[in-house]
C-alpha positions in Angstrom: -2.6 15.3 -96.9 -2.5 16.0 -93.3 -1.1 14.0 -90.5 -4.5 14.2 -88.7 -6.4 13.1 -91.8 -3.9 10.5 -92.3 -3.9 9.2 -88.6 -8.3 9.1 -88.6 -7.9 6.6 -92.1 -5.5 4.5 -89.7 -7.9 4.0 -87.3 -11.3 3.7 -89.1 -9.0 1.2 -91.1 -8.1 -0.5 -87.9 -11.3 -0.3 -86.9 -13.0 -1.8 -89.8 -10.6 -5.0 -89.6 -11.6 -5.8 -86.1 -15.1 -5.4 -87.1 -15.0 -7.7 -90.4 -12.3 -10.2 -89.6 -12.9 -10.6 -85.5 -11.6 -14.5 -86.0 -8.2 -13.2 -87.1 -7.9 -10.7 -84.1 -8.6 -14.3 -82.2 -6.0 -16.1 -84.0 -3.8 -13.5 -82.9 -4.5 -12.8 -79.5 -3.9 -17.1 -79.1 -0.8 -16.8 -80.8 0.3 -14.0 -78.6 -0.5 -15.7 -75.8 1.3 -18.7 -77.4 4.9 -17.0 -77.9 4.4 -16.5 -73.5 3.8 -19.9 -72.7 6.4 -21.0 -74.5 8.8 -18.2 -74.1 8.5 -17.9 -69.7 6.2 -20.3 -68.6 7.7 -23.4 -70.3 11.5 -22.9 -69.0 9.7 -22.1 -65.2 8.6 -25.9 -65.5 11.4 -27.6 -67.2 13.8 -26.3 -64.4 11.6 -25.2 -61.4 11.9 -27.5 -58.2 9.1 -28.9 -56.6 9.5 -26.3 -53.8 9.1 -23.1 -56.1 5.5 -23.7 -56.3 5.1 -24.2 -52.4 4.0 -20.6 -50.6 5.1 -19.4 -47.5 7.3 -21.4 -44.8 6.1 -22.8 -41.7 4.9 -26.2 -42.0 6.1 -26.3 -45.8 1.9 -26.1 -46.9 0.8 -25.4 -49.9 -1.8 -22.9 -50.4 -3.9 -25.7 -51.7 -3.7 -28.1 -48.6 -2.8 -25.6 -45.7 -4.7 -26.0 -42.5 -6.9 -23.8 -41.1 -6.0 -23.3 -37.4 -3.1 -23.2 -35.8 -2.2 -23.2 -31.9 -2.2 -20.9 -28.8 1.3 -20.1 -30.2 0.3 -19.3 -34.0 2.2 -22.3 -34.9 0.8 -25.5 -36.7 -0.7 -28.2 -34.9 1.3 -31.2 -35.0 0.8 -34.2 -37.2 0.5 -37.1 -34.4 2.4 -39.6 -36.5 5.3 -38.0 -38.2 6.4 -41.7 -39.8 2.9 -42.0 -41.7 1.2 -40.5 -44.2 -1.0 -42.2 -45.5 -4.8 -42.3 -44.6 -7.2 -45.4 -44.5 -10.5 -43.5 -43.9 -11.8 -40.1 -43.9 -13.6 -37.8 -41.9 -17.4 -38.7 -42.1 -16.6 -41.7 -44.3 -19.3 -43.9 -43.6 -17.9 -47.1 -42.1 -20.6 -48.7 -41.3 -24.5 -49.0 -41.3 -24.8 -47.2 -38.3 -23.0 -44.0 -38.1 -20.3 -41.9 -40.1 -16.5 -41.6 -39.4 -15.5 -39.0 -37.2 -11.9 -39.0 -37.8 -9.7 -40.4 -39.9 -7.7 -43.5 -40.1 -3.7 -43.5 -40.2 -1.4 -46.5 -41.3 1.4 -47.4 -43.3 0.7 -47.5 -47.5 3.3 -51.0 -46.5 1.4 -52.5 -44.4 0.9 -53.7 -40.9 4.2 -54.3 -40.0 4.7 -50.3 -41.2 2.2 -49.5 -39.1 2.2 -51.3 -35.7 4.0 -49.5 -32.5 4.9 -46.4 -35.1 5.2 -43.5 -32.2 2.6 -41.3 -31.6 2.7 -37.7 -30.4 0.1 -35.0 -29.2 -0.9 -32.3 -31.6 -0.9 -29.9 -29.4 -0.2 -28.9 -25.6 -2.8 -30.2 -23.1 -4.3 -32.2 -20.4 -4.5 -35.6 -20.3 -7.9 -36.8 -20.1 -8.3 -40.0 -20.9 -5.5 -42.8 -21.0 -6.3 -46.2 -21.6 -8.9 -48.6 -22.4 -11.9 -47.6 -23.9 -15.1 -49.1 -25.5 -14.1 -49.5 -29.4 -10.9 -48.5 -29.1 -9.5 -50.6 -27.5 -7.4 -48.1 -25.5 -7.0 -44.8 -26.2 -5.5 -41.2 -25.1 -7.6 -38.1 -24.8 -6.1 -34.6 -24.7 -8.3 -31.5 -23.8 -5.8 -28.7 -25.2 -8.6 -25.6 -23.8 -10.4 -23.6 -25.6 -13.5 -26.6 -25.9 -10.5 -28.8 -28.2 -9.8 -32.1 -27.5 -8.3 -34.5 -29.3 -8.5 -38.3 -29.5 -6.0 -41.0 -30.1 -7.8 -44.8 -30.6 -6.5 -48.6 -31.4 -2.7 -47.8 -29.3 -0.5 -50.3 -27.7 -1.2 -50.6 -24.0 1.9 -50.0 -23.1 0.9 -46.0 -22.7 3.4 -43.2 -21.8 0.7 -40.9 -20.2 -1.6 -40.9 -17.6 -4.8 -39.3 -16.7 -3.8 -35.9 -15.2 -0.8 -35.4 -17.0 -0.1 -32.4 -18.7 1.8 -32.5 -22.4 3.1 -30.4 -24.5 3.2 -30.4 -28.1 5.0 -33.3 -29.8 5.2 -35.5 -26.6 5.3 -38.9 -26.6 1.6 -40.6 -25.8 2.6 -44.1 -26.9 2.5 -46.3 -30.0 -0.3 -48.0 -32.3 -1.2 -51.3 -30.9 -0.3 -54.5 -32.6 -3.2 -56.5 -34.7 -6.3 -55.6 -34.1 -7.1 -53.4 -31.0 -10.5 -52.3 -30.3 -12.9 -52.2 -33.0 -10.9 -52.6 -36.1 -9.8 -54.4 -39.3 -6.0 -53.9 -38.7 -3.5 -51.6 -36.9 -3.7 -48.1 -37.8 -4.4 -45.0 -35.5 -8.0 -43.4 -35.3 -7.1 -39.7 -34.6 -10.5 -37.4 -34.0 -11.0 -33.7 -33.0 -13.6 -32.2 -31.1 -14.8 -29.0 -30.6 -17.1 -28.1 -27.9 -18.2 -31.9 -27.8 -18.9 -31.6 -31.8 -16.2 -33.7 -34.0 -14.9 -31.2 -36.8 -12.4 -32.3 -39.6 -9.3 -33.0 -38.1 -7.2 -31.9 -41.8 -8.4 -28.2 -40.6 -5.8 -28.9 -37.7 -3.2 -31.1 -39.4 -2.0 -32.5 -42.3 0.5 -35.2 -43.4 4.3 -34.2 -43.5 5.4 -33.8 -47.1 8.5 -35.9 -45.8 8.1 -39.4 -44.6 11.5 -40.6 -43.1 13.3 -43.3 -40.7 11.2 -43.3 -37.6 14.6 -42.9 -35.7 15.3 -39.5 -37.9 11.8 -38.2 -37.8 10.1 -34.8 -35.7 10.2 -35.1 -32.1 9.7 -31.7 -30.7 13.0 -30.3 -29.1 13.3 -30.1 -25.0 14.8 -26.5 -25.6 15.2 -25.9 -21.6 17.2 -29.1 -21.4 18.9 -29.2 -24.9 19.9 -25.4 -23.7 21.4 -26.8 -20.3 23.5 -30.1 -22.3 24.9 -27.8 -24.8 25.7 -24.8 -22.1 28.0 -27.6 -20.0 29.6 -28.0 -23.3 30.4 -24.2 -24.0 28.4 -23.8 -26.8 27.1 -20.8 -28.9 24.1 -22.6 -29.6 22.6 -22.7 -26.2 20.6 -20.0 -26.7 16.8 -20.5 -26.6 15.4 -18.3 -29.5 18.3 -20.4 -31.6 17.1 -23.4 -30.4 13.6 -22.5 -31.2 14.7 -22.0 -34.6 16.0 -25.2 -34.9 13.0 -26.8 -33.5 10.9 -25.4 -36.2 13.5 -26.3 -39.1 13.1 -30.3 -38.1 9.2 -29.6 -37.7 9.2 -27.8 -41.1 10.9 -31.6 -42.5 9.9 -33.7 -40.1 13.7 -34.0 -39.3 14.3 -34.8 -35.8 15.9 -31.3 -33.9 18.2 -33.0 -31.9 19.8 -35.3 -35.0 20.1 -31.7 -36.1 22.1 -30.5 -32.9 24.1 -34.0 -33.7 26.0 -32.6 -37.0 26.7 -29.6 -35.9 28.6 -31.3 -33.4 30.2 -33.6 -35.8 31.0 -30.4 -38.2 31.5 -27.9 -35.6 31.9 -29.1 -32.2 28.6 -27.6 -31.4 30.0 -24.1 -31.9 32.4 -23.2 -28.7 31.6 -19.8 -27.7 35.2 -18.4 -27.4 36.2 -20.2 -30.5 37.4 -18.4 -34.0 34.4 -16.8 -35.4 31.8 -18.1 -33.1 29.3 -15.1 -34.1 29.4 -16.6 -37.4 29.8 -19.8 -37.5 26.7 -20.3 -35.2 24.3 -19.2 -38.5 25.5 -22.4 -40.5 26.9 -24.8 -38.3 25.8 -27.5 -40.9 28.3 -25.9 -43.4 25.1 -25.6 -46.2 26.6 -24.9 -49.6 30.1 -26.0 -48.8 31.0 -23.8 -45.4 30.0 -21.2 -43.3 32.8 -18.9 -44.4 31.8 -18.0 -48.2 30.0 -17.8 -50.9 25.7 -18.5 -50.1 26.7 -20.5 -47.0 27.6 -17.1 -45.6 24.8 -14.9 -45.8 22.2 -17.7 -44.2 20.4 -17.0 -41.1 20.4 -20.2 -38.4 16.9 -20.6 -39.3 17.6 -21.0 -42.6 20.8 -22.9 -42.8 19.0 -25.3 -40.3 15.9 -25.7 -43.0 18.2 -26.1 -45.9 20.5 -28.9 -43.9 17.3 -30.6 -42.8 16.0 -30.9 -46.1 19.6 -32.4 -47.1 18.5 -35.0 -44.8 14.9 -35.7 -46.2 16.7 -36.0 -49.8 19.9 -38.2 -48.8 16.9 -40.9 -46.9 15.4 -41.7 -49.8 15.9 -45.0 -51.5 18.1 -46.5 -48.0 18.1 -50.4 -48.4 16.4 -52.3 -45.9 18.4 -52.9 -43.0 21.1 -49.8 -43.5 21.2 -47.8 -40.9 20.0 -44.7 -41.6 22.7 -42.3 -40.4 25.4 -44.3 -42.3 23.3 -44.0 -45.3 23.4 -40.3 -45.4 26.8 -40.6 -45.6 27.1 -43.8 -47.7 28.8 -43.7 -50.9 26.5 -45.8 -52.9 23.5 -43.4 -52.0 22.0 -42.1 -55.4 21.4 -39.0 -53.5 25.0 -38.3 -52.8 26.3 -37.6 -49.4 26.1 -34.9 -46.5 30.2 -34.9 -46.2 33.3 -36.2 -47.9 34.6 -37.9 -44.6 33.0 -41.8 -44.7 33.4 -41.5 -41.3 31.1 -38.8 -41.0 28.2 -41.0 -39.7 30.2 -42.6 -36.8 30.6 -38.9 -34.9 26.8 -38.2 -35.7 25.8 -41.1 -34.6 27.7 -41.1 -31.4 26.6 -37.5 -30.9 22.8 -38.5 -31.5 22.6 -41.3 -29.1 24.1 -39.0 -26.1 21.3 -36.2 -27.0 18.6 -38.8 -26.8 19.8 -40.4 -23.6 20.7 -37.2 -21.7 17.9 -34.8 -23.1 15.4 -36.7 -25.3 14.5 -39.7 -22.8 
Protein backbone atom coordinates (compact mmCIF):
# COMPACT_ATOMS: atom_id res chain seq x y z
CA UNK A 1 0.00 0.00 0.00
CA UNK A 2 1.11 3.43 -0.74
CA UNK A 3 1.97 6.30 1.56
CA UNK A 4 -0.52 8.45 -0.37
CA UNK A 5 -3.23 5.88 -0.16
CA UNK A 6 -2.39 5.40 3.35
CA UNK A 7 -2.31 9.22 4.21
CA UNK A 8 -6.17 9.87 2.27
CA UNK A 9 -7.60 6.72 4.79
CA UNK A 10 -6.07 9.01 7.63
CA UNK A 11 -7.89 11.76 6.80
CA UNK A 12 -11.38 10.51 5.53
CA UNK A 13 -10.88 8.57 8.91
CA UNK A 14 -10.36 11.79 10.70
CA UNK A 15 -12.78 13.23 8.96
CA UNK A 16 -15.55 10.80 9.59
CA UNK A 17 -14.92 11.14 13.54
CA UNK A 18 -15.50 14.83 13.51
CA UNK A 19 -18.50 14.29 11.61
CA UNK A 20 -20.09 11.29 13.77
CA UNK A 21 -18.79 12.12 17.24
CA UNK A 22 -18.73 16.26 17.08
CA UNK A 23 -19.54 16.14 21.16
CA UNK A 24 -16.12 14.42 21.73
CA UNK A 25 -14.12 16.91 19.49
CA UNK A 26 -16.09 19.41 22.18
CA UNK A 27 -15.02 17.53 25.07
CA UNK A 28 -11.68 17.92 23.84
CA UNK A 29 -11.34 21.22 22.67
CA UNK A 30 -12.71 22.14 26.72
CA UNK A 31 -10.22 19.95 28.07
CA UNK A 32 -7.58 21.61 26.07
CA UNK A 33 -8.53 24.69 27.02
CA UNK A 34 -8.68 23.26 30.51
CA UNK A 35 -4.79 22.09 30.85
CA UNK A 36 -4.16 26.42 29.94
CA UNK A 37 -6.18 27.75 32.54
CA UNK A 38 -4.70 25.78 34.87
CA UNK A 39 -1.28 25.40 33.56
CA UNK A 40 -0.59 29.73 32.94
CA UNK A 41 -3.46 31.47 33.91
CA UNK A 42 -3.94 30.00 37.39
CA UNK A 43 -0.20 30.71 38.66
CA UNK A 44 -0.65 34.51 36.90
CA UNK A 45 -3.39 34.92 39.73
CA UNK A 46 -2.06 33.09 42.69
CA UNK A 47 1.06 35.32 42.53
CA UNK A 48 0.23 38.47 40.36
CA UNK A 49 0.13 41.86 42.35
CA UNK A 50 -2.66 43.98 42.10
CA UNK A 51 -0.57 46.28 39.87
CA UNK A 52 0.12 43.70 37.08
CA UNK A 53 -3.32 44.05 35.85
CA UNK A 54 -3.11 48.02 35.85
CA UNK A 55 -2.10 49.40 32.05
CA UNK A 56 -0.01 52.14 31.39
CA UNK A 57 1.51 54.74 34.05
CA UNK A 58 0.37 58.24 34.57
CA UNK A 59 -2.24 58.54 36.98
CA UNK A 60 -2.04 54.61 37.87
CA UNK A 61 -5.77 54.18 35.63
CA UNK A 62 -6.96 51.27 34.64
CA UNK A 63 -8.16 50.83 31.32
CA UNK A 64 -11.50 50.23 32.76
CA UNK A 65 -11.88 53.58 34.84
CA UNK A 66 -9.34 55.93 32.98
CA UNK A 67 -10.64 59.34 32.16
CA UNK A 68 -11.20 60.78 29.12
CA UNK A 69 -9.51 64.17 28.89
CA UNK A 70 -6.58 65.34 30.13
CA UNK A 71 -5.16 69.03 30.38
CA UNK A 72 -3.48 71.74 28.18
CA UNK A 73 -0.31 69.72 29.31
CA UNK A 74 -1.57 66.03 28.29
CA UNK A 75 -1.48 65.35 31.85
CA UNK A 76 -4.53 64.17 34.06
CA UNK A 77 -6.69 66.57 35.59
CA UNK A 78 -6.42 66.56 39.17
CA UNK A 79 -8.65 64.92 41.70
CA UNK A 80 -9.73 68.15 43.92
CA UNK A 81 -9.67 66.11 47.18
CA UNK A 82 -6.67 63.82 47.28
CA UNK A 83 -7.73 62.63 51.08
CA UNK A 84 -11.31 61.29 49.73
CA UNK A 85 -12.57 58.88 47.76
CA UNK A 86 -15.50 58.12 48.25
CA UNK A 87 -18.62 59.56 46.49
CA UNK A 88 -22.14 60.43 48.00
CA UNK A 89 -23.99 61.19 44.73
CA UNK A 90 -23.51 60.93 41.17
CA UNK A 91 -23.68 62.90 38.20
CA UNK A 92 -27.36 63.27 37.14
CA UNK A 93 -28.52 61.50 40.25
CA UNK A 94 -31.73 62.79 40.88
CA UNK A 95 -31.70 64.58 44.32
CA UNK A 96 -34.70 65.93 44.30
CA UNK A 97 -38.15 66.55 42.66
CA UNK A 98 -37.03 69.26 40.79
CA UNK A 99 -33.91 68.73 38.89
CA UNK A 100 -30.96 66.17 38.41
CA UNK A 101 -27.47 66.24 39.98
CA UNK A 102 -24.98 67.93 38.11
CA UNK A 103 -21.99 66.79 39.80
CA UNK A 104 -21.09 64.66 42.24
CA UNK A 105 -20.81 64.56 45.91
CA UNK A 106 -17.46 63.95 47.85
CA UNK A 107 -17.05 62.97 51.65
CA UNK A 108 -15.45 60.69 53.90
CA UNK A 109 -16.90 56.66 53.87
CA UNK A 110 -16.08 57.75 58.13
CA UNK A 111 -17.97 60.33 58.37
CA UNK A 112 -18.25 63.99 59.00
CA UNK A 113 -15.59 64.49 61.12
CA UNK A 114 -13.50 62.71 57.84
CA UNK A 115 -14.85 65.02 55.89
CA UNK A 116 -15.06 68.59 57.32
CA UNK A 117 -12.09 71.16 56.37
CA UNK A 118 -10.36 68.12 54.21
CA UNK A 119 -8.20 70.53 51.74
CA UNK A 120 -9.28 71.16 48.46
CA UNK A 121 -7.28 71.75 45.32
CA UNK A 122 -8.12 73.00 41.61
CA UNK A 123 -8.19 70.39 38.95
CA UNK A 124 -6.62 72.16 36.71
CA UNK A 125 -4.80 75.68 35.94
CA UNK A 126 -7.17 78.68 35.69
CA UNK A 127 -8.89 81.83 36.59
CA UNK A 128 -10.72 82.41 39.49
CA UNK A 129 -14.07 83.31 38.85
CA UNK A 130 -16.11 83.04 41.48
CA UNK A 131 -15.02 82.85 45.29
CA UNK A 132 -17.37 82.92 47.93
CA UNK A 133 -20.88 82.79 48.81
CA UNK A 134 -23.29 81.56 46.62
CA UNK A 135 -27.06 80.65 46.49
CA UNK A 136 -27.15 76.83 47.51
CA UNK A 137 -23.86 76.54 48.18
CA UNK A 138 -23.29 78.16 50.57
CA UNK A 139 -19.91 79.45 49.31
CA UNK A 140 -18.22 78.27 46.66
CA UNK A 141 -15.08 78.68 44.15
CA UNK A 142 -15.35 78.77 40.44
CA UNK A 143 -12.43 78.26 38.10
CA UNK A 144 -12.67 78.96 34.22
CA UNK A 145 -9.55 76.83 33.07
CA UNK A 146 -10.22 78.19 28.96
CA UNK A 147 -11.22 76.41 26.46
CA UNK A 148 -15.28 76.96 27.55
CA UNK A 149 -14.23 74.63 31.09
CA UNK A 150 -14.93 75.68 34.27
CA UNK A 151 -15.12 74.02 37.15
CA UNK A 152 -17.05 74.37 40.39
CA UNK A 153 -16.28 73.82 43.98
CA UNK A 154 -19.71 74.09 46.47
CA UNK A 155 -20.54 73.59 50.48
CA UNK A 156 -16.51 75.03 51.54
CA UNK A 157 -15.40 76.63 54.62
CA UNK A 158 -15.50 80.47 54.41
CA UNK A 159 -12.27 80.78 55.29
CA UNK A 160 -11.24 80.70 51.29
CA UNK A 161 -7.64 80.95 50.04
CA UNK A 162 -8.63 82.57 46.59
CA UNK A 163 -10.08 85.37 45.39
CA UNK A 164 -11.91 86.52 42.41
CA UNK A 165 -9.19 87.33 39.79
CA UNK A 166 -6.71 85.10 40.95
CA UNK A 167 -5.01 82.96 38.70
CA UNK A 168 -4.12 79.07 39.94
CA UNK A 169 -2.50 76.58 38.82
CA UNK A 170 -3.04 72.93 39.02
CA UNK A 171 -3.14 71.43 42.52
CA UNK A 172 -3.41 74.91 44.36
CA UNK A 173 -4.85 75.28 47.41
CA UNK A 174 -8.76 76.83 47.05
CA UNK A 175 -9.72 76.16 50.62
CA UNK A 176 -11.44 73.46 52.74
CA UNK A 177 -15.08 71.82 52.96
CA UNK A 178 -17.13 73.74 55.36
CA UNK A 179 -18.16 72.37 58.68
CA UNK A 180 -21.93 71.01 59.13
CA UNK A 181 -24.10 71.89 56.86
CA UNK A 182 -23.23 74.80 54.33
CA UNK A 183 -25.51 75.75 51.79
CA UNK A 184 -28.08 73.47 50.62
CA UNK A 185 -27.11 70.20 52.08
CA UNK A 186 -27.58 67.15 54.45
CA UNK A 187 -24.01 67.14 55.77
CA UNK A 188 -20.42 68.26 54.85
CA UNK A 189 -19.11 66.91 51.77
CA UNK A 190 -17.83 68.81 48.59
CA UNK A 191 -20.19 69.27 45.37
CA UNK A 192 -17.56 69.32 42.56
CA UNK A 193 -19.28 70.05 38.92
CA UNK A 194 -17.82 70.61 35.36
CA UNK A 195 -18.98 72.70 32.71
CA UNK A 196 -18.43 72.87 29.27
CA UNK A 197 -19.53 75.77 27.26
CA UNK A 198 -22.26 76.55 30.06
CA UNK A 199 -23.43 72.68 29.69
CA UNK A 200 -22.50 70.42 32.89
CA UNK A 201 -20.77 67.13 31.53
CA UNK A 202 -19.60 64.22 33.84
CA UNK A 203 -17.00 65.34 35.79
CA UNK A 204 -15.40 61.24 36.11
CA UNK A 205 -14.48 62.09 32.24
CA UNK A 206 -11.98 64.63 33.98
CA UNK A 207 -11.09 62.88 37.18
CA UNK A 208 -11.18 60.10 39.16
CA UNK A 209 -10.53 59.06 42.82
CA UNK A 210 -6.77 58.22 43.75
CA UNK A 211 -6.37 54.47 44.10
CA UNK A 212 -4.37 55.68 47.42
CA UNK A 213 -6.15 57.39 50.16
CA UNK A 214 -3.44 58.54 52.79
CA UNK A 215 -2.69 60.97 55.90
CA UNK A 216 -3.91 64.35 54.66
CA UNK A 217 -0.49 65.61 55.91
CA UNK A 218 1.32 62.91 53.35
CA UNK A 219 -1.07 63.30 50.58
CA UNK A 220 -0.61 65.15 46.68
CA UNK A 221 0.05 68.72 46.75
CA UNK A 222 1.51 69.71 43.47
CA UNK A 223 5.25 70.57 43.72
CA UNK A 224 6.42 74.57 43.51
CA UNK A 225 9.25 73.23 41.12
CA UNK A 226 10.70 77.07 40.54
CA UNK A 227 10.92 77.44 44.30
CA UNK A 228 11.65 73.75 45.42
CA UNK A 229 14.49 74.26 42.49
CA UNK A 230 15.87 77.55 44.24
CA UNK A 231 15.72 75.81 48.26
CA UNK A 232 17.59 72.80 47.07
CA UNK A 233 20.12 74.93 44.66
CA UNK A 234 21.29 77.01 48.11
CA UNK A 235 21.76 73.58 49.41
CA UNK A 236 24.12 72.28 46.47
CA UNK A 237 22.06 69.82 45.39
CA UNK A 238 21.90 67.44 42.18
CA UNK A 239 18.40 67.43 42.38
CA UNK A 240 17.64 71.08 41.57
CA UNK A 241 17.07 70.42 38.22
CA UNK A 242 13.56 71.13 36.88
CA UNK A 243 12.84 68.25 34.45
CA UNK A 244 13.99 66.00 37.76
CA UNK A 245 11.75 67.82 39.73
CA UNK A 246 8.96 67.42 37.33
CA UNK A 247 9.50 63.82 37.62
CA UNK A 248 9.14 63.76 41.03
CA UNK A 249 6.08 65.77 40.98
CA UNK A 250 4.39 63.27 38.88
CA UNK A 251 5.68 60.19 41.07
CA UNK A 252 3.69 61.76 44.29
CA UNK A 253 0.67 62.59 41.80
CA UNK A 254 0.82 58.99 40.40
CA UNK A 255 0.30 57.93 44.57
CA UNK A 256 -1.11 60.77 45.85
CA UNK A 257 2.22 61.04 47.92
CA UNK A 258 3.07 64.47 48.67
CA UNK A 259 6.37 65.65 46.31
CA UNK A 260 7.97 67.52 48.75
CA UNK A 261 7.69 64.51 51.68
CA UNK A 262 9.42 62.90 48.75
CA UNK A 263 12.32 65.61 48.51
CA UNK A 264 12.29 64.98 52.55
CA UNK A 265 13.90 61.35 52.46
CA UNK A 266 16.10 61.87 50.08
CA UNK A 267 17.49 64.34 52.40
CA UNK A 268 17.34 62.03 55.32
CA UNK A 269 19.04 59.12 52.95
CA UNK A 270 21.15 61.32 50.94
CA UNK A 271 21.60 64.77 52.01
CA UNK A 272 19.60 65.78 48.98
CA UNK A 273 22.37 64.62 46.65
CA UNK A 274 25.44 67.23 46.83
CA UNK A 275 26.54 67.89 43.47
CA UNK A 276 30.31 67.52 43.91
CA UNK A 277 29.79 64.55 46.18
CA UNK A 278 30.98 60.71 45.30
CA UNK A 279 28.86 59.54 42.58
CA UNK A 280 26.42 62.38 42.38
CA UNK A 281 25.46 61.32 38.58
CA UNK A 282 24.22 58.23 40.10
CA UNK A 283 23.02 58.50 43.10
CA UNK A 284 20.61 61.32 41.90
CA UNK A 285 18.39 58.30 39.95
CA UNK A 286 17.61 56.59 43.48
CA UNK A 287 18.11 58.88 46.09
CA UNK A 288 15.42 56.84 48.11
CA UNK A 289 17.81 53.77 48.07
CA UNK A 290 14.69 51.51 46.43
CA UNK A 291 15.69 47.83 46.67
CA UNK A 292 18.31 48.26 49.29
CA UNK A 293 20.77 51.20 47.62
CA UNK A 294 21.48 53.02 44.73
CA UNK A 295 24.77 51.18 44.10
CA UNK A 296 23.60 47.54 43.05
CA UNK A 297 21.64 45.13 42.20
CA UNK A 298 17.75 46.61 40.67
CA UNK A 299 18.24 49.73 42.70
CA UNK A 300 20.93 50.53 40.13
CA UNK A 301 19.48 50.40 36.85
CA UNK A 302 16.20 52.77 37.97
CA UNK A 303 15.61 55.94 36.30
CA UNK A 304 14.65 59.06 38.95
CA UNK A 305 11.20 58.71 37.63
CA UNK A 306 11.03 55.40 38.56
CA UNK A 307 12.84 55.03 41.73
CA UNK A 308 10.65 58.08 42.90
CA UNK A 309 7.25 55.93 41.81
CA UNK A 310 8.56 52.85 43.52
CA UNK A 311 9.61 54.85 46.97
CA UNK A 312 6.21 56.65 46.82
CA UNK A 313 4.37 53.56 46.61
CA UNK A 314 6.58 52.28 49.79
CA UNK A 315 4.89 55.09 51.37
CA UNK A 316 1.16 54.33 50.35
CA UNK A 317 1.91 50.62 51.66
CA UNK A 318 3.84 51.39 55.07
CA UNK A 319 0.32 54.07 55.88
CA UNK A 320 -1.86 51.57 56.04
CA UNK A 321 -3.28 50.30 59.22
CA UNK A 322 -1.43 53.60 61.39
CA UNK A 323 -3.36 53.70 64.79
CA UNK A 324 -5.15 56.68 65.50
CA UNK A 325 -3.13 59.36 66.84
CA UNK A 326 0.46 58.01 65.47
CA UNK A 327 2.02 60.29 63.67
CA UNK A 328 2.23 59.36 60.39
CA UNK A 329 5.91 59.81 59.51
CA UNK A 330 6.99 57.83 62.71
CA UNK A 331 4.72 55.13 61.59
CA UNK A 332 6.49 54.51 58.34
CA UNK A 333 9.32 53.88 60.26
CA UNK A 334 7.67 52.23 63.32
CA UNK A 335 8.58 48.86 64.28
CA UNK A 336 5.27 47.47 65.07
CA UNK A 337 3.92 48.46 61.52
CA UNK A 338 2.61 45.13 59.81
CA UNK A 339 3.84 46.65 56.68
CA UNK A 340 7.41 46.76 57.79
CA UNK A 341 9.49 49.87 57.63
CA UNK A 342 11.13 52.32 55.05
CA UNK A 343 14.78 52.01 56.96
CA UNK A 344 16.47 50.14 59.72
CA UNK A 345 17.44 53.37 61.65
CA UNK A 346 14.27 54.05 64.23
CA UNK A 347 15.43 57.31 63.99
CA UNK A 348 14.69 57.54 60.52
CA UNK A 349 11.46 59.58 60.98
CA UNK A 350 12.97 62.37 63.18
CA UNK A 351 15.40 63.60 60.06
CA UNK A 352 12.23 63.26 57.67
CA UNK A 353 10.31 64.89 59.70
CA UNK A 354 12.52 67.73 60.44
CA UNK A 355 13.39 67.94 56.71
CA UNK A 356 9.49 68.01 55.81
CA UNK A 357 8.47 70.76 58.04
CA UNK A 358 11.42 73.15 56.53
CA UNK A 359 10.13 72.34 52.81
CA UNK A 360 6.63 73.28 53.72
CA UNK A 361 7.52 76.43 55.60
CA UNK A 362 10.17 77.74 53.08
CA UNK A 363 8.54 76.47 49.69
CA UNK A 364 5.09 74.88 50.30
CA UNK A 365 3.38 77.89 52.34
Amino acid sequence: MTQAVVGSRKKKWLISIIVSQPLLIVLLVLMLIGLFITVFWVPFLLFSEKGDFDLGSGANYSWWSAPTKVNANGQPYLWPVPTVRYMTSGYMDSVDRDAAHLGIDIASEQGASNTELQPIYSMAAGKVVVAGSASGYGVMVSIDHGGGLVSIYGHLETALHVRPGDQVEQGQLLGRIGKGKVGRSTGPHLHFQVELNGVAVPPLDYVQPPTNVVPTELAYKKMNISLMQEWLGKRNSALANAEILGEIDRAGQSQNISPYLLIAITGQEQSFVPKDGNHADLIVKNPWNVFGCWCSGQGATLTTGESAIIAAKTIVKLSQNRPAGADPISWLNDPSNPQGVYAEHRGWYLGVSQFFKSILADVAS
